[in-house]
N, C-alpha and C positions, 0 to 999 in steps of 0.2 A: 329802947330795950326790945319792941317787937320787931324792929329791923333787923337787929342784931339776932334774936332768936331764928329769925325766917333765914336767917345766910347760914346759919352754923346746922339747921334742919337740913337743908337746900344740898351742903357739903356732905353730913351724915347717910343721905340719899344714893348721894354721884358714887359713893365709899361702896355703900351695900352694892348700887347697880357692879359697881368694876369688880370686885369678888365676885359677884356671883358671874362676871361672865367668865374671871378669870378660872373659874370651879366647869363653867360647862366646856372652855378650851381644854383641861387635862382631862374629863370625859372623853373627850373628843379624839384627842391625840391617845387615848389606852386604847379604844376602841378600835382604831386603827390598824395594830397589832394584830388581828384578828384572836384569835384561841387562846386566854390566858390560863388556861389549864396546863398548857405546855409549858410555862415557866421554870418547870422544876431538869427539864432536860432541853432548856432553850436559853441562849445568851437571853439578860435583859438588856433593851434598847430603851434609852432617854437621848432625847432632845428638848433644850432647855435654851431660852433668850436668855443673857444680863438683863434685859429692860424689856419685858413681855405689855408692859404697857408704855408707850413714846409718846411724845410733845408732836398735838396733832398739825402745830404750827410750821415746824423746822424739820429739815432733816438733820437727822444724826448717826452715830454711829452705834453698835453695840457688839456684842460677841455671841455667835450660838455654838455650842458646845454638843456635840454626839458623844454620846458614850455607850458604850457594849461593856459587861458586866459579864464575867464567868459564872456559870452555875456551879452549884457542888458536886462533887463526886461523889457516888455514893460506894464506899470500899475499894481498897488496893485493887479490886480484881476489874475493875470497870473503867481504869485508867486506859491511856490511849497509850502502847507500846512504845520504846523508843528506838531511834536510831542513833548513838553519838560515839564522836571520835575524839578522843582526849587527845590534844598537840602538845608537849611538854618541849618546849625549848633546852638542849643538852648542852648549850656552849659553854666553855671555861668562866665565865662572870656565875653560875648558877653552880659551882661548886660547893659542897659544904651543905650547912642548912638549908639553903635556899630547896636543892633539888631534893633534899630530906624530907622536907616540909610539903613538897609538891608531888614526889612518890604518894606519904602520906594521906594524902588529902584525897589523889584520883583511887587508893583503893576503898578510902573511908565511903566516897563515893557511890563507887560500884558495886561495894556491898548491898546498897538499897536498890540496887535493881533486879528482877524476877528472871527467872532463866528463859522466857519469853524475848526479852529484849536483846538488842544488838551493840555491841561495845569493840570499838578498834581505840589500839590506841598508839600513836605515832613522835616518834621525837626528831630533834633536827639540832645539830650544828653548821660544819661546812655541806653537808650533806644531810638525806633525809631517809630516815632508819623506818621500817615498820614493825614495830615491836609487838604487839598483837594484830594479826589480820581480824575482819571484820566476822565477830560469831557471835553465836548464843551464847548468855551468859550462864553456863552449865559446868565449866568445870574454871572454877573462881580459882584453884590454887594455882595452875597453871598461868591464868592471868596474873594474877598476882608476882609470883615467881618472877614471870618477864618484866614486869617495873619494877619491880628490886633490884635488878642487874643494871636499871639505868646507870651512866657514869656521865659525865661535864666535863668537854674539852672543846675548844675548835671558836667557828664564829658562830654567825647568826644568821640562818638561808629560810627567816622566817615567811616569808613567800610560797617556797619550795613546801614549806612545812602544812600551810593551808591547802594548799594545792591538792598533794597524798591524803590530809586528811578526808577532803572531797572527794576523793576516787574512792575510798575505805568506805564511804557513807553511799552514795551512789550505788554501790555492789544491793544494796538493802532497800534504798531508796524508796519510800511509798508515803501515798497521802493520806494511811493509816495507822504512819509511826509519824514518832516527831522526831525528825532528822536535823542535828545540831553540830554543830561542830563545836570543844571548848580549847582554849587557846591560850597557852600560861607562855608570858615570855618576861624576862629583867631588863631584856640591850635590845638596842637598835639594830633591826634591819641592815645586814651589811655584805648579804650576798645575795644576788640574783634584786629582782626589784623590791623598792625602797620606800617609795614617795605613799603618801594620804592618798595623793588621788589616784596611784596605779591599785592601791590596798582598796579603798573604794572603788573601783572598779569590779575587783575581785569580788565584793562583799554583794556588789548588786547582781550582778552575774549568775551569783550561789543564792540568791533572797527568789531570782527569775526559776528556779528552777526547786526551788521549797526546802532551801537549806538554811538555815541562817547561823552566824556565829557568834558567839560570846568570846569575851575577851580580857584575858585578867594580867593588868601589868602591873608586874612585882619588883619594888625598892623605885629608887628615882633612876635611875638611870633608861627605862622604855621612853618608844618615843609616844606620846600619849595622843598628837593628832593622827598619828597611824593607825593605832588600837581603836580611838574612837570611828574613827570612818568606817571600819571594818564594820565593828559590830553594829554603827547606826545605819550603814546599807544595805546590811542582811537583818536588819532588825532582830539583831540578841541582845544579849546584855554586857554591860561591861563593870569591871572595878579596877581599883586603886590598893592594891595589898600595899601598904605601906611597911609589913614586914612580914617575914615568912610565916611567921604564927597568925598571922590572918585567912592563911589559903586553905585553911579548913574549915572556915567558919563562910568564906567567898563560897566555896565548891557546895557547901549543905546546903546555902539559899539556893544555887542557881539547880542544883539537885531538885529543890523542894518545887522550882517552876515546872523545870524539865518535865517532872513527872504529876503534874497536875494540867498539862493542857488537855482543854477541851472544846478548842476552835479551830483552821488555821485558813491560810487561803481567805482572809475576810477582806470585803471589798466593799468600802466608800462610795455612796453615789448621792451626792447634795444638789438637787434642782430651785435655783431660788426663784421667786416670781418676777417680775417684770421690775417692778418698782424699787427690786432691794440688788446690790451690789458688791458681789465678795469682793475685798480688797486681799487680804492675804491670809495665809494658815498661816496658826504661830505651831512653831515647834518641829511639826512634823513635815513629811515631803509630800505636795500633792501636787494636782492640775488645773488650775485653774482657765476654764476652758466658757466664756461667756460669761452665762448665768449658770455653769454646773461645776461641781467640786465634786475630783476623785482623788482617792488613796487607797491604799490597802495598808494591813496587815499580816507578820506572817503567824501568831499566834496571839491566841489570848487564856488566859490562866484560871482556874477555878475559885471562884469567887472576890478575882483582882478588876479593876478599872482600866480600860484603853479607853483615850479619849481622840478625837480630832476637833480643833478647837478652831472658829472661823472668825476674823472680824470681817463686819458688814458695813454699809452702808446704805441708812430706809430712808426712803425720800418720803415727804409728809403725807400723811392718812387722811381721806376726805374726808371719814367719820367715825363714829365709836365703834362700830359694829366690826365684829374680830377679821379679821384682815389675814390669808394667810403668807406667811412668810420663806417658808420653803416646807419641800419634799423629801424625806431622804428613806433611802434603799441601802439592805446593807445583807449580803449573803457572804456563806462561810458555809465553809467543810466540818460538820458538827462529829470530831472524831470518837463521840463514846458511843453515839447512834448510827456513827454510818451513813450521815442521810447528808444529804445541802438543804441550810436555812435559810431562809428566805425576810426579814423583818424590814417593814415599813410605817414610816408614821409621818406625820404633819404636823407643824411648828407656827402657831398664830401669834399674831400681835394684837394690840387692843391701841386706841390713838383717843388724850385726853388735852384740855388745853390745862391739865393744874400738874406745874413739877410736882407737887406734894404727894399727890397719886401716882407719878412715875417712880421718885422714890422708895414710896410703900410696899409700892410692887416688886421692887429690885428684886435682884435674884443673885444674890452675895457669893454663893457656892461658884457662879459660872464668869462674879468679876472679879474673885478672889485668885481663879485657874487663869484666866487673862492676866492678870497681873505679872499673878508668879513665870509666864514664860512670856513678855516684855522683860523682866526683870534680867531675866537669864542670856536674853538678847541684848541686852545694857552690858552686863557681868563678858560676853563675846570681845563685844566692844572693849571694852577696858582692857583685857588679856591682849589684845591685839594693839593696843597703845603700850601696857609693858614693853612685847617682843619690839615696838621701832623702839626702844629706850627713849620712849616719853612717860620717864614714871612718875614723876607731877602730875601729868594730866590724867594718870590712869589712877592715881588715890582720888583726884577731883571726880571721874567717872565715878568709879565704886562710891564715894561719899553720898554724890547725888544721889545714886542708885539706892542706899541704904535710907536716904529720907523719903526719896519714892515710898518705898516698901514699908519704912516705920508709919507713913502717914495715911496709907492703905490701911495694914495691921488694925491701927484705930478705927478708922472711919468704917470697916468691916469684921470688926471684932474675930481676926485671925490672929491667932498665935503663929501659925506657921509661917507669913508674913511677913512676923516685929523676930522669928528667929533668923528669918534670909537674911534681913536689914542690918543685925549683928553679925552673921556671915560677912558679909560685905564689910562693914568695918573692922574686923578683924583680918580679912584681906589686905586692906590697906596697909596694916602695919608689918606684910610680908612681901612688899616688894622689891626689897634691898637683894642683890645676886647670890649671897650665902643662904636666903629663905626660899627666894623663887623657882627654885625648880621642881621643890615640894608644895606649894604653892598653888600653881600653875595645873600638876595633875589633880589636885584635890578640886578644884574648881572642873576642870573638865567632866568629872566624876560627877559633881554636883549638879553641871546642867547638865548631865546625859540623863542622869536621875529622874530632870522636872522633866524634861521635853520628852520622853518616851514610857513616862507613869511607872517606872522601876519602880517598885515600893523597898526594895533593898541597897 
């Protein structure tokens, strides 16, 4: 009995010591930050390990997670001005409701915008029309009046369409508006260039020079790895209107970001220490260059989440004493202040020889976002087995994929998880060629979703 008591004293001890170092690491790491008074007109920065305490025996792997957090706006008047050029796709497939719904929707739009800001707005079938030039939004009926005269005929020169819209934004262009391009199209690409990756090209070109665009394709018929490229190498947003009466309720969220940024220009800089090993970023696009990881950002939204999510590799710890694990820097163009931010912090480890303590310490929040975009890279996988028509092996992917994710859900007590996991097997029973091309976009929608922190 007195052995027994002296182990479970001896454990009770190891408990309290690792808390309490794990309490003087997050001192450590706020501290960091220098001024937290500024919080209230300053992005918040966290840096967080999956496994902040590791098996001092072994190396292993873990995830650390950066995240930048918008602060609130205080009042319409202290938003950051916009620039944006609404693209409405004219060709003959967008007659009827469709174009109805999408007039619609860009005036409901631009009714919430102050006569401060800048509004062009451009359409395109075989050619590329400018239908508002690039102004102040002061005399609304006028605008207005010109998108009601829209009409639908011809093809698709949605290239051409990006293109004008970027020249319309450019006229305005500053790192005191948030210059966007939004881009509503039904059909495929069918004049001037075509391809993902010329459209990606486009996207990164417009992202190099602080434009980025969103991207909203309507009914099944767009081609949905065009749309996505676009808008994930300019970093905007994208959706999936599955019917015209969706493009009002698409335009009011991406409205509600538009006019809520309060970052842009944000820049990644992850220095790890000697002993630990970035293997890859999930999700997003970055550089992995040695022991340093960059990326950027080109906006972040009032009181939403961007994240850059790393997995590492720590080689084993010689002792308990906190260990640190990397450095990261991270500046941005703070557009309600005017100013450049500067935020930096430090990210330790602690090294124990008892799983039981590695466990306790988890940090579920940063292996729940691990998961969800491995999952999403699985969910890649499979869509890429439909297109060769190996659709057996693409319900076996997604199958897999959903007991991944169900047995995560559990073991992490996420709901959000156990609902991808029935994502996914509900996939599966849509990969017959009458379901999959609805399918197929809703899936793309879904991991543009995880991989770029969309909350809409």
């Amino acid at each position: 009995m007195t052995q027994c008591s002296s182990k479970k004293e001896a454990k009770t001890r190891a408990t309290v010591t690792m808390r309490a170092f794990l309490i003087t690491i997050t001192v450590a790491v706020i501290c960091a930050t220098g001024n937290t008074t500024l919080a209230a007109t300053q992005a918040e920065l966290d840096v967080a390990l999956s496994t902040p305490v590791m098996l001092r025996s072994d190396g292993q792997t873990a995830f650390l997670k950066v995240s930048l957090t918008g602060f609130p706006i205080a009042g319409k008047s202290n938003r950051t001005p916009v620039n944006v050029a609404i693209v409405i796709d004219q060709s003959g497939s967008m007659f009827g409701e469709k174009m109805a719904r999408a007039k619609d929707a860009a005036i409901m739009a631009i009714e919430r915008l102050s006569p401060n800001d800048i509004v062009s707005v451009i359409s395109y079938n075989d050619t590329v029309h400018v239908v508002v030039p690039a102004t102040k939004v002061d005399d609304r009926q006028s605008i207005f009046n010109a998108i009601r005269h829209l009409g639908a005929d011809g093809s698709t020169a949605l290239f051409a369409g990006v293109s004008k819209g970027a020249r319309q934004v450019r006229k305005f262009k500053s790192q005191n508006r948030v210059n966007r391009i939004i881009l509503v199209s039904d059909g495929l690409a069918n004049v001037g260039p075509d391809s993902p990756e010329e459209l990606g090209n486009l996207g990164r070109s417009l992202a190099k020079e602080g434009i980025s665009v969103t991207t909203i394709g309507l009914g099944e018929g767009y081609n949905e790895d065009l749309m996505v490229a676009l808008a994930g190498t300019s970093d905007g947003n994208h959706a999936f209107a599955e019917n015209a009466t969706d493009l009002a309720t698409i335009f009011n969220h991406e409205f509600g970001d538009l006019l809520s940024v309060v970052a842009q220009n944000i820049r990644f800089k992850i220095r790890f220490d000697a002993r630990v090993t970035p293997l890859r970023v999930l999700g997003r696009t970055a550089r992995i260059s040695g022991q340093t990881v960059s990326s950027r950002l080109s906006q972040l939204y009032a009181n939403q989440e961007k994240f850059l999510l790393v997995e590492v590799k720590v080689n084993p710890g010689a002792s308990a004493e906190k260990t640190e694990i990397a450095a990261v820097d991270i500046t941005y163009n703070n557009t309600v202040e005017n100013v450049t931010d500067v935020l930096s912090k430090n990210v330790y480890a602690a090294f124990t020889d008892s799983w039981a303590t590695v466990e306790e310490n988890r940090n579920d929040d940063v292996m729940v976002a691990g998961i969800e975009l491995i999952a999403a890279d699985a969910q890649k996988s499979a869509i890429a087995l439909r297109d060769q028509g190996q659709t057996k092996e693409a319900e076996k992917a997604l199958e897999q994929n959903a007991v991944y994710l169900e047995n995560a859900g559990k073991k992490y007590s996420s709901k959000k998880l156990e609902q991808r996991a029935s994502q996914n097997r509900s996939a599966k029973k849509n990969l017959a060629p009458s379901k999959w091309r609805k399918q197929r976009k809703a899936m793309f929608d879904d991991n543009f979703a995880i991989e770029n922190q969309q909350n809409w």
